[in-house]
N, C-alpha and C positions, 0 to 999 in steps of 0.2 A: 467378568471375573473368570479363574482360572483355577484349576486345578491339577495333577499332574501328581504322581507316583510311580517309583522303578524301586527294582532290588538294587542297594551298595553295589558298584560293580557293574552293573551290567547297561550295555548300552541302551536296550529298548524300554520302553517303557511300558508300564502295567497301564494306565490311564493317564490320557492329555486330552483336556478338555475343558474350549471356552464356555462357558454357559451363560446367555442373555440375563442379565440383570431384570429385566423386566418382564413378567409372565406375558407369552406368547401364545395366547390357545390356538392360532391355528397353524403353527409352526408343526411339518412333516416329523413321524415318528424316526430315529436314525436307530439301527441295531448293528451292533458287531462282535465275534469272537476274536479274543485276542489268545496264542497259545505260545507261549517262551520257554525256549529250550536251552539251559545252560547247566555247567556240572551239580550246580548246589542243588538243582531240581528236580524233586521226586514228582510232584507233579503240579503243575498251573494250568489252569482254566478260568480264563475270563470275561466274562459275558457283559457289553453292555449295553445298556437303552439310553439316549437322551431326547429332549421334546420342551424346547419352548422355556426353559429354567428349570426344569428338570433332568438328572442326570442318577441311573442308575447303576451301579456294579456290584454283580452277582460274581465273586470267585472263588476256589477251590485251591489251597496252597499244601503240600508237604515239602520239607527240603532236606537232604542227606546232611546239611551241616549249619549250626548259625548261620545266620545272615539280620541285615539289618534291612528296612524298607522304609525310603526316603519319600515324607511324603511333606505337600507345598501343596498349600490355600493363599490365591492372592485373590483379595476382595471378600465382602461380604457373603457366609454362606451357612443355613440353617442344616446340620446334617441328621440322620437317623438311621443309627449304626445297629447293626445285632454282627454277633461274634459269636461262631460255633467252633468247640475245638475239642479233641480227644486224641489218646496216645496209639502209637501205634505200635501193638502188639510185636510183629514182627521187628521191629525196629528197636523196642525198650524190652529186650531182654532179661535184663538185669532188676527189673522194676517187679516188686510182688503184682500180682494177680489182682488183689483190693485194690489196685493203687493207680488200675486203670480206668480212668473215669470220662466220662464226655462230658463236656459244662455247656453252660450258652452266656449271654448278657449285654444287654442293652441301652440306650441312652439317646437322650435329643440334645444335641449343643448347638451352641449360637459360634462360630468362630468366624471374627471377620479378616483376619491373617493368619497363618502359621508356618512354621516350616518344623518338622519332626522326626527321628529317627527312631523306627519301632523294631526293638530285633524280635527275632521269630527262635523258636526252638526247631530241631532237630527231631524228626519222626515225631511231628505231632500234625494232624491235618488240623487247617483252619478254615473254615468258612464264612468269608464277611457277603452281607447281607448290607450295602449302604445307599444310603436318599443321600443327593448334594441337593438342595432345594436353594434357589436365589428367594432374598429377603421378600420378592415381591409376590413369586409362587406362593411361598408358604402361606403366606395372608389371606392370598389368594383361597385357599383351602381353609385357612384356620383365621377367621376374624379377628382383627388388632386388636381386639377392643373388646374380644370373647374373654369372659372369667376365668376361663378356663385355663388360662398360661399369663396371667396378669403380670406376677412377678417375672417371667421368663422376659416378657416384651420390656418390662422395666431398664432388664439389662441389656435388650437391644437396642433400645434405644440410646443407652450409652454405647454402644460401639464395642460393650465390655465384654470380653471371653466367657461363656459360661455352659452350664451343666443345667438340665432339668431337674433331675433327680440329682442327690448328693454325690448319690454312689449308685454304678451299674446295677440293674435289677436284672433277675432271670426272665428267661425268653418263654412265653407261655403256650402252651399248646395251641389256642387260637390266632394267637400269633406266627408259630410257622404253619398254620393253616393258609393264612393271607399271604405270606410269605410264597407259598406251594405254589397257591394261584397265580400268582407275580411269574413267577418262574416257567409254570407250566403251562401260560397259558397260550394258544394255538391261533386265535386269531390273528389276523392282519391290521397294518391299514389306521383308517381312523377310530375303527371297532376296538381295536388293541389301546390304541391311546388313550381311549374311554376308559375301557378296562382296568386298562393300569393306573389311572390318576383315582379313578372312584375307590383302589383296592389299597394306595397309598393312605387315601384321605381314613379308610376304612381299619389301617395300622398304626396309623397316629393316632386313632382315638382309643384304640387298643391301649396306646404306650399311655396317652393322658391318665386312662382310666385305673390304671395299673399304679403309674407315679402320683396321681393325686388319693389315691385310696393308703396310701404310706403301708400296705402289706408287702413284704416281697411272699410271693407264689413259693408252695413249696417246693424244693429240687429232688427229684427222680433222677439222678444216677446212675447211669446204666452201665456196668460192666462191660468191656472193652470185649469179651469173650461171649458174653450177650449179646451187643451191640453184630458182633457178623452175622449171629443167625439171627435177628431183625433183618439184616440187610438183604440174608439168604429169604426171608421169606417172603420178600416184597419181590425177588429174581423170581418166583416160584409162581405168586401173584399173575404178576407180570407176563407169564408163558399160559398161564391155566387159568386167566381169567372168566372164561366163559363158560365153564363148568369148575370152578374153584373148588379145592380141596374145605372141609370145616373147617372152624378151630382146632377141633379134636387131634384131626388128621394133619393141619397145620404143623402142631406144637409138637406130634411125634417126628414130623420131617424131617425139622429143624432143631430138633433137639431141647425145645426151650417150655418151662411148663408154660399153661392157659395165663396164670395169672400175667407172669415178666411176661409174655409174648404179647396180649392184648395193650397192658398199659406201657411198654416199652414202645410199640408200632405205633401209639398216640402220641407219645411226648417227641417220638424221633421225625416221624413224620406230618404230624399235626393232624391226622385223620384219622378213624376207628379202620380195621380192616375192614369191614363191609362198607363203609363211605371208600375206601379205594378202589374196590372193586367195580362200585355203584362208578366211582369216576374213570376208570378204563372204557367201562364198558360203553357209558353213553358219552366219552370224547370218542372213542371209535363207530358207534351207532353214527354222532352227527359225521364223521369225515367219511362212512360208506355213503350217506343220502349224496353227500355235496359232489366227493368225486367222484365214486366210480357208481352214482345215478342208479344205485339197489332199489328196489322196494323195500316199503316198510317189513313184509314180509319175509324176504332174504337178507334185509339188515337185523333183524329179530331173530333169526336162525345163524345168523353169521357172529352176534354177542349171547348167545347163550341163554335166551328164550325162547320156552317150548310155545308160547301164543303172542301171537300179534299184539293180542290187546295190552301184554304185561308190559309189551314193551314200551307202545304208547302209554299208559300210566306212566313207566318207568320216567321216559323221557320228558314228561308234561310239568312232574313235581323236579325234575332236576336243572331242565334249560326254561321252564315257564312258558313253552310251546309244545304244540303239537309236532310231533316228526316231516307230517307234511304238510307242515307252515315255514319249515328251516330253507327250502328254496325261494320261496316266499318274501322270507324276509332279504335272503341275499341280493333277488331282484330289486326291491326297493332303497 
């Protein structure tokens, strides 16, 4: 089967890509950046993974003017979409202050053909988050025969177009949590492929649990004027990890009180700040051990513990090893 998406207009393509009908476990991980430069484009970035009937794309769109985005499904294909989008300030002018909002929403569909044309708005970013799963993968993952999508299989098995849920639900905080990890994650190899099929299987159940519970989650809305100093406080993070500013000190920074600053940096990023922290710090703890071969002792001084021991703790309840077990494992 095949898939394949471009912007109206432009020659190159966003995604082209066969994907095996048949789950292949030991089919080589493939990764690539794709970045398209043409007038409508404020900005594209697009990232992606496939593996064996798996096909992932991670992308990041804004565009100075309409456009439309042709997108073609030939064959059978299970997909699992999230859709992040919000205005942009500089851009919507004219737009009140209230009225800039970030949304999300999601859905599992069975589509075994399509061809469609999606237009996009003008200063607005979008973020898709989508699984192309062949009919065999998904099964693969999710048993034919599981209760848990009875009626879904019903209609795959007629061949028939369809929808999980009636209607797009919102995107849950545990959800771009999974999503992060997907994203963020630094391994190689056949280690990454692990990672990322356990972390898919670990999303879709997410999405079941969500769509068979018939709640939609409540929406947190975050002010578009809110929403930069989240952004500013993760830059912040990010520099001063290793001796971190508080909360307190945080939310004077950047302008934003405790309360929108803690559940803002949850719903936007899917982590509390202290679990971001906690994950800076011990993905840099494991990549001093690996390359540049520190001691425990100067990699614990290097993320911003005053003792050894805190850091082993640290890193035992987060990667479920010892720090000098991670060469260890990389040996075998």
């Amino acid at each position: 089967m095949k898939i394949k998406s471009k912007i109206e207009g432009s020659e190159d393509w966003l995604f082209i890509e066969e994907i095996p009908e048949m789950y292949a476990p030991n089919t080589p991980l493939s990764e690539k950046n794709i970045n398209i430069r043409i007038p409508a484009v404020q900005k594209l970035v697009n990232y992606q993974l496939s593996a064996g009937g798996l096909f992932l794309v991670h992308s990041t769109m804004q565009f100075n003017e309409p456009v439309k985005v042709l997108s073609e499904v030939e064959g059978e294909t299970i997909t699992s979409q999230f859709i992040f989008y919000g205005s942009n300030a500089a851009g919507d002018k004219t737009a009140a202050k209230s009225s800039r909002r970030t949304g999300s929403r999601h859905n599992i569909r069975y589509i075994p053909s399509l061809k469609g044309k999606y237009p996009m708005l003008p200063d607005i970013e979008y973020k898709y988050f989508l699984l192309v799963l062949s009919r065999s993968y998904y099964f693969h993952l999710i048993d034919q025969h599981s209760m848990l999508h009875t009626d879904f299989v019903r209609e795959i098995l007629k061949g028939k177009y369809t929808s999980f849920a009636a209607k797009d639900l919102s995107v849950t905080g545990e959800m771009r949590r999974v999503i992060n990890d997907i994203c963020e994650c630094k391994r190689t190899g056949e280690l990454k492929r692990l990672h990322t099929e356990s972390k898919i299987l670990e999303l879709l159940m997410l999405q079941l649990e969500q769509m068979q519970s018939g709640v939609e989650v409540e929406k947190y809305l975050i002010k578009q004027d809110d929403l930069k100093k989240i952004e500013h406080a993760r830059a912040v993070l990010d520099e001063s990890y290793r001796y971190p500013p508080t909360i307190i000190e945080l939310s004077k920074l950047v302008a934003l009180n405790e309360f929108k600053l803690k559940r803002g940096f949850k719903e936007y990023y899917g982590t509390t700040i202290y679990g971001y922290v906690t994950r800076l710090r011990m993905e840099q703890a494991k990549s001093l051990i690996l390359e540049e071969k520190m001691s425990i002792g100067q990699v614990a001084n290097a993320v911003g513990f005053n003792h050894q021991s805190h850091l082993t703790d640290a890193f035992k309840r987060y990667f479920g090893i010892l720090p000098s077990e991670v060469n260890q494992g990389q040996e075998s």
